[in-house]
C-alpha positions, 0 to 999 in steps of 0.5 A: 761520504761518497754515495752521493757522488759516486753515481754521477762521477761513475756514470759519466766516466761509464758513458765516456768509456761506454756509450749506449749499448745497442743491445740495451733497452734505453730507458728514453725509449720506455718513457717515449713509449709511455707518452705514446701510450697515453697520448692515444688513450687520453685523446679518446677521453676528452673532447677534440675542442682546444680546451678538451685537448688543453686538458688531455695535454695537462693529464699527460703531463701529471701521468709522464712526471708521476711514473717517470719520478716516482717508479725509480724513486720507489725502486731506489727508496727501497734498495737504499733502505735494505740493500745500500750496495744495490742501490748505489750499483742501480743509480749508477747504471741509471745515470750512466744510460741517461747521459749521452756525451759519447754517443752525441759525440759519436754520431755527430761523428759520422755525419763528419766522416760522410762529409770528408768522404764527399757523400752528400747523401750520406751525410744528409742521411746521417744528420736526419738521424739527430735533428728534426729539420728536413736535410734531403735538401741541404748542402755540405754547409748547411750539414755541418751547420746542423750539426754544430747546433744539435750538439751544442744544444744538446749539450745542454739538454743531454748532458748538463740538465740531467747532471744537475736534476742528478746532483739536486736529487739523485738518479729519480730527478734525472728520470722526471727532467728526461720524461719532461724533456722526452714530452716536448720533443713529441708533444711540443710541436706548433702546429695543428696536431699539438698546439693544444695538446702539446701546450703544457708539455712545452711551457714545462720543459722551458722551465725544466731548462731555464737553469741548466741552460744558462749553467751550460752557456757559462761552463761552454764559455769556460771550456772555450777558454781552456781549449783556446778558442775565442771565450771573448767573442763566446761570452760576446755573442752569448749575451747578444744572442741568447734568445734569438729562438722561439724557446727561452732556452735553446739558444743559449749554448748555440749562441756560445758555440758560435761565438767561441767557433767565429761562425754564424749559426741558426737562420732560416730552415725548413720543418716537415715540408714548410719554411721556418724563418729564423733569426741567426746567432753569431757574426759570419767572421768565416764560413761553417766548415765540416772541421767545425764538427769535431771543434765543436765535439770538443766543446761538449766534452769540455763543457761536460768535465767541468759540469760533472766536476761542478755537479759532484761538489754540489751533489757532495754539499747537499749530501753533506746537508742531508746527513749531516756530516762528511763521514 
């Protein structure tokens, strides 16, 4: 009855305790590798034009989403088939490295501990290491700020998403929503190098989120209530300002974060050398302080227990629905 279960309650309670061994190969990092890979080959095959890179971009996408789900399904289909044991211990493991709340938490953390040290530098430093905005330029604020956002959106892309691809199918839909999301974060640039080929890339990883995101926004808001911060100022401002960014997804739990934390988020920022303007998120009742780190930290663990307790009951019913009983 539990083996549909198992894998995501012991791979989250795993990552909590555990975190990303440095020591361990990460599997982002192959598939990261792999659209490199394909990316330098297939661009030598098609035609440098918008339609030839359009459909280099579209192969790129069909290879990435085969071998990302299909390697681990067939590797699984086999174990479960003739060693059930191994099979559970393997899909566990494999869930465990795929979410990412301690380490999120950890390293939004270190940017906090330069802050309160004083360093600037360091902290700018630190939180070039998980945005993709130019820091060397930004002040305490804008550090901290920065930081909210990443975790508050990757709370959804790093936690939530894979745990619901985990509960519909099991750790090989975890594999393929990695490899999508993976594509979009090298390949979904609007910019000379990637409009084109980058195009596909991105519109699927806007549908690969559009649930998730908005599964995340709601358990946010539910976590900011159990841990008295502002869950009607959160469901306020959510609902005002969940599509002030470009992507249909992305704002959802920014747009959370800074309502259940009574600050104001997003704005102008500055990409490889150029000036974004951007909408804001959320009203400015205070100023974006360096506590609002761990604040917000407590958010994405929050968020994360309810989505792992939500995602094992769904993952338990579909179980059921597969097999047919609950024995």
């Amino acid at each position: 009855m539990l083996y549909g279960m198992i894998p995501l309650i012991a791979g989250f309670l795993l990552d909590l305790l555990l975190g990303d061994p440095r020591w361990l190969y990460h599997p982002v990092c192959l598939i990261g590798n792999l659209i490199s890979f394909l990316e330098k080959r297939i661009r030598a095959w098609f035609p440098k034009t918008p339609k030839g890179e359009r459909l280099g971009g579209l192969l790129e996408v069909f290879l990435v989403c085969i071998l990302t789900a299909g390697i681990p399904f067939l590797i699984l289909f086999f174990l479960y088939r003739y060693f059930p044991p191994a099979g559970l211990i393997l899909e566990t493991f494999w869930c465990y490295q795929l979410l990412a709340v301690k380490s999120l938490k950890t390293e939004s953390m270190k940017v906090y501990d330069k802050l309160k040290e004083g360093n600037l530098e360091g902290s700018r430093k630190a939180v070039s290491m998980i945005v993709g905005r130019d820091t060397q330029n930004l002040d305490e604020t804008q550090v901290a700020k920065a930081t909210v956002e990443t975790i508050a959106e990757n709370t959804s892309d790093g936690i939530v998403a894979p745990m619901f691809y985990m509960a519909l199918g099991g750790v090989w839909l975890m594999f393929l929503y990695k490899g999508i999301n993976t594509m979009d974060s090298m390949l979904g640039y609007k910019n000379e190098k990637y409009i084109n080929f980058g195009k596909y890339a991105a519109r699927l990883d806007d549908i690969a989120n559009y649930i998730p995101a908005r599964i995340s926004a709601w358990l946010m808001i539910a976590a900011s209530g159990l841990l008295s911060m502002n869950r009607k100022n959160a469901v306020k401002i959510y609902l005002r300002d969940r599509y002030q960014h470009a992507s249909p997804n992305s704002a959802h739990t920014e747009a959370v974060a800074a309502g259940a934390l009574e600050i104001q988020l997003a704005g102008n920022a500055w990409y490889f050398g150029k000036l974004y303007e951007k909408p804001t998120i959320g009203d400015p009742i205070r100023k974006v302080e360096e506590e609002d780190i761990p604040r917000t930290n407590r958010l994405l663990y929050g968020t994360s227990v309810l989505g792992v307790i939500v995602f094992s009951i769904l993952r338990l019913l579909i179980w059921t629905a597969m097999t047919g009983r609950l024995g």
